[in-house]
Each structure stands twice: as C-alpha cells, then as structure tokens.
BAFI-3210 file (N, C-alpha, C; in Angstrom, 3 decimals, decimal comma, padded with zeros to 6 digits):
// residues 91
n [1|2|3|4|5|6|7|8|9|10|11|12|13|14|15|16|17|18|19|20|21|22|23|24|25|26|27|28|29|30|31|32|33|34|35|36|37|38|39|40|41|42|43|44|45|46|47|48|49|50|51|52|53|54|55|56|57|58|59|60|61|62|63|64|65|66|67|68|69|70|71|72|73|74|75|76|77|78|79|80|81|82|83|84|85|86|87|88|89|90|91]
n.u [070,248|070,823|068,074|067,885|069,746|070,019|069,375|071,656|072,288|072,528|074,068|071,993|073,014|073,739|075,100|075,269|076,927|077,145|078,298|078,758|076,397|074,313|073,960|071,307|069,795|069,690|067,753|065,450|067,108|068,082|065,406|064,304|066,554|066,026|063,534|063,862|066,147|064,132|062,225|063,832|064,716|066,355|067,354|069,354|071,009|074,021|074,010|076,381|076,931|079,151|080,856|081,254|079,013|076,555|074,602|073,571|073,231|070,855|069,621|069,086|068,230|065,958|064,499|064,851|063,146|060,446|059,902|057,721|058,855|061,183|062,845|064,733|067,186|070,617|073,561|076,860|078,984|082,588|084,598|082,870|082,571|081,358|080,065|079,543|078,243|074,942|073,224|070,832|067,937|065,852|062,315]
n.v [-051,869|-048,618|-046,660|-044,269|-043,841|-043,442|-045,288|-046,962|-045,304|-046,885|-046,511|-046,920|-049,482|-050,953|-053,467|-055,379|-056,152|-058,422|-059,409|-058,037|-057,902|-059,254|-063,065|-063,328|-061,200|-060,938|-062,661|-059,953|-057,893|-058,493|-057,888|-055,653|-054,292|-055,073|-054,277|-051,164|-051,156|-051,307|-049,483|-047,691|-048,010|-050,107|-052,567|-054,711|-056,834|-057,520|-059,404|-060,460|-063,222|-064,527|-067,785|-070,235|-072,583|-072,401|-071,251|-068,939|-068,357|-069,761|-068,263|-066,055|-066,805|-067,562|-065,668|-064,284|-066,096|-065,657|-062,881|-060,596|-058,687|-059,857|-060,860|-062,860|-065,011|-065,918|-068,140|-065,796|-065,126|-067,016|-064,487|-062,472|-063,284|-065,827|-069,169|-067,841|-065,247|-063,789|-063,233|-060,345|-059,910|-057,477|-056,625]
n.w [012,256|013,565|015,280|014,387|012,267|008,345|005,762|003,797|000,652|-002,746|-005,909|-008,465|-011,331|-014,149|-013,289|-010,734|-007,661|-005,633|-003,297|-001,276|000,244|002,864|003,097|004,378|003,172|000,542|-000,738|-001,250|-001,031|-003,882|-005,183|-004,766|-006,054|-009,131|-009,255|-009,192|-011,539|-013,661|-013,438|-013,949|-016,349|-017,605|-019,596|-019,782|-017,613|-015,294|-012,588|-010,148|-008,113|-007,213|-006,982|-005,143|-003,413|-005,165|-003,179|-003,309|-005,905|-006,637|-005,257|-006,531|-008,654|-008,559|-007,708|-010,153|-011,582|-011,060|-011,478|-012,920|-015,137|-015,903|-019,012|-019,901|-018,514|-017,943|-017,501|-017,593|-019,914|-019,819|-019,777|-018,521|-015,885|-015,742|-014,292|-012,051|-012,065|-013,131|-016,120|-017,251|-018,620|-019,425|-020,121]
ca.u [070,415|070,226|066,876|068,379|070,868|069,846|069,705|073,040|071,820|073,358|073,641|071,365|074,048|073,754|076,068|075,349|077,527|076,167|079,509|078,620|075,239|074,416|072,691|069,648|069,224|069,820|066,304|064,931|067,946|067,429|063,947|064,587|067,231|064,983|062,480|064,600|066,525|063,031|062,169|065,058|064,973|067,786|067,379|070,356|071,666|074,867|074,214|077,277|076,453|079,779|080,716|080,765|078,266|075,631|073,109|073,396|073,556|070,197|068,261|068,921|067,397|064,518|063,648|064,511|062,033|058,620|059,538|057,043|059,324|062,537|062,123|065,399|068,579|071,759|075,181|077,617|080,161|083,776|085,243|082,343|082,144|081,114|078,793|079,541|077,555|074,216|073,022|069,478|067,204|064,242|061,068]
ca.v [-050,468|-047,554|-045,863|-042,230|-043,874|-043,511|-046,638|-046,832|-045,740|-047,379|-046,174|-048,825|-049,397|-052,628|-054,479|-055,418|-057,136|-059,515|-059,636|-057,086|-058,310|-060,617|-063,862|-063,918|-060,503|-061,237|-062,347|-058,609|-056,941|-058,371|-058,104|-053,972|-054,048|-055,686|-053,392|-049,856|-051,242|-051,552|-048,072|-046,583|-048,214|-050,544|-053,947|-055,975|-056,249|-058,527|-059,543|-061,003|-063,477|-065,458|-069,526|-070,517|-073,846|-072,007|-070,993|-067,233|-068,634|-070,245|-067,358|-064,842|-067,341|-068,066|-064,249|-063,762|-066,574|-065,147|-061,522|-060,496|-057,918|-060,177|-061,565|-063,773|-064,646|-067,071|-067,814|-065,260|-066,073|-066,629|-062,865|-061,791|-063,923|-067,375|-069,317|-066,712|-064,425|-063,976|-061,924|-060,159|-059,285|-056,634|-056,008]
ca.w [011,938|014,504|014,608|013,417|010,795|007,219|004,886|002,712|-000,979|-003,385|-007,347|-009,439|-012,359|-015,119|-012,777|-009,333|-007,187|-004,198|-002,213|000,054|000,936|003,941|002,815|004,503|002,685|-000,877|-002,085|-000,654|-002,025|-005,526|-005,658|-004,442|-007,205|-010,126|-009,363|-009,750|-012,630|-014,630|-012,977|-014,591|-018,190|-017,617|-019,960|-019,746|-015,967|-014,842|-010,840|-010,018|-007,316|-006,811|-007,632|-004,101|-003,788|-005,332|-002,478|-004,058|-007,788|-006,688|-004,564|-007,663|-010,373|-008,307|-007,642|-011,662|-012,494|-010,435|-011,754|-014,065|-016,342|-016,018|-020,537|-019,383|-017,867|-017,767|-017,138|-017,712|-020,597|-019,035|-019,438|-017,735|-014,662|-016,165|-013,595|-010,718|-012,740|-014,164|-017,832|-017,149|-019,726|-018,770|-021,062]
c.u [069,898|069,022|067,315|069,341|070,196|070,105|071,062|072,231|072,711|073,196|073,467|072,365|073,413|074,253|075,560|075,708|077,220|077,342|079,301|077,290|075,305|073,376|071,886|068,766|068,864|068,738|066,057|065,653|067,774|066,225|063,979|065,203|066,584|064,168|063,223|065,256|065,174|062,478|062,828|065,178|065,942|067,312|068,310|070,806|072,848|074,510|075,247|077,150|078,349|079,612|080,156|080,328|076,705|074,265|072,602|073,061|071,769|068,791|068,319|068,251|066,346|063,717|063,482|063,318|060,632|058,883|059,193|057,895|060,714|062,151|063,523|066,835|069,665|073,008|075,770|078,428|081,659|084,162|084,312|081,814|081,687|079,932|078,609|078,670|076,134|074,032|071,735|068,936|065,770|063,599|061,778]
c.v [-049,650|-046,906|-044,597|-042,554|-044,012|-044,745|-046,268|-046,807|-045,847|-047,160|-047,245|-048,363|-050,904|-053,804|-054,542|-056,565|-058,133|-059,534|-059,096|-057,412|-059,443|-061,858|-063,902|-062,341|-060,247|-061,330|-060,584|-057,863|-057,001|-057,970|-056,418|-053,723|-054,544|-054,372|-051,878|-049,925|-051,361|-050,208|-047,040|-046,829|-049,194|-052,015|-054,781|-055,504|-057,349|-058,609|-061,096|-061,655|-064,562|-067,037|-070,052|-072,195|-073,726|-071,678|-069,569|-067,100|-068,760|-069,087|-066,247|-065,747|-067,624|-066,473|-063,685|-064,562|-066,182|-063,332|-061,303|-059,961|-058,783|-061,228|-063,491|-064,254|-066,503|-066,938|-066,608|-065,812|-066,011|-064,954|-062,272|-062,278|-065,572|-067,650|-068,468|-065,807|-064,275|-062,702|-062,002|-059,634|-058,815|-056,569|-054,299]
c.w [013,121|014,253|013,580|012,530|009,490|006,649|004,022|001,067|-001,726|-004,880|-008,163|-010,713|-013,186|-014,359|-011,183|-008,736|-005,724|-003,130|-000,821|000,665|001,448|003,233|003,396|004,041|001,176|-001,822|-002,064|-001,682|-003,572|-006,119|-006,027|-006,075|-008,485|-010,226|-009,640|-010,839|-013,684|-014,395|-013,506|-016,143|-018,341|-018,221|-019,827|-018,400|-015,761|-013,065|-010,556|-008,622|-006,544|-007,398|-006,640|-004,153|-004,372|-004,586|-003,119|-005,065|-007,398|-006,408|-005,645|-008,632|-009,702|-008,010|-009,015|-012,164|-011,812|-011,073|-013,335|-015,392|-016,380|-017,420|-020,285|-019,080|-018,195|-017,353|-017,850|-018,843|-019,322|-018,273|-018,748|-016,438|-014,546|-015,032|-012,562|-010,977|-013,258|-015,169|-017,479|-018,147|-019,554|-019,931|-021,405]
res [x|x|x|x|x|x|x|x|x|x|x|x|x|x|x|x|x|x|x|x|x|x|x|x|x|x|x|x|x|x|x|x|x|x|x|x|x|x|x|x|x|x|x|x|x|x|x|x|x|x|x|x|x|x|x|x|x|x|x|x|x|x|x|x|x|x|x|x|x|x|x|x|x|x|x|x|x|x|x|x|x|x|x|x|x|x|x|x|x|x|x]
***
C-alpha cells in the first residue's frame, strides 16, 4: 500500500467472502472481521472460504477455534455453499 492511500473499508455484513483476499492475509483479515462482527451485534456469520484443497477451509477454523466469543461453527448446508463455506455462531 502507498503511504498516502487509505485502507479499502469494507461493510461488515453476516456474509463474508474470502475470494478477494490474498492468502497470507486471511488469518488477520478474519480475525479483523470476527472482531467487528461481535462489535456490531452480529450472531450468525457465513465466511465463505472456497472448496479448493482446503488451506483457507483450515486457516478460518483455526482462527474460529482460539476466538473467545465464536459459541460455534460448521459446514455450510449445500444451498448455502456446502464445505466451501462455514456457519458462525457469536455469543
């Protein structure tokens, strides 16, 4: 990032999609995103990480299992993304 460019803000929603983020930023980004969705009131979250070979599937369930307010998460059913997907559940 240029010094004088602004960060890209992005509107925290239920759904957040991983596509657009670089992997070696993904834990960071989720962790960022975790933390404003619990900031805002938001209990159920979808972070749609992709099928892939699961390196993405893997770095989102390991930042959901150390976060204190995350009660708990899983696959996706089909219609909503199946394993590409996870279902978050905040305190």
């Amino acid at each position: 990032m240029e010094p004088d460019e602004e960060p890209v803000r992005i509107p925290i929603t239920d759904v957040f999609d991983l596509h657009t983020v670089q992997p070696k930023e993904v834990e960071a980004v989720v962790e960022a995103y975790l933390e404003e969705a619990d900031r805002l009131g938001l209990k159920s979250l979808r972070i749609i990480h992709g099928r892939g070979i699961g390196v993405q599937r893997a770095i989102v369930r390991a930042v959901l299992a150390r976060t204190p307010f995350v009660l708990s998460y899983r696959d996706a059913p089909p219609e909503a993304g199946g394993w590409g997907a996870t279902l978050v559940t905040l305190r």
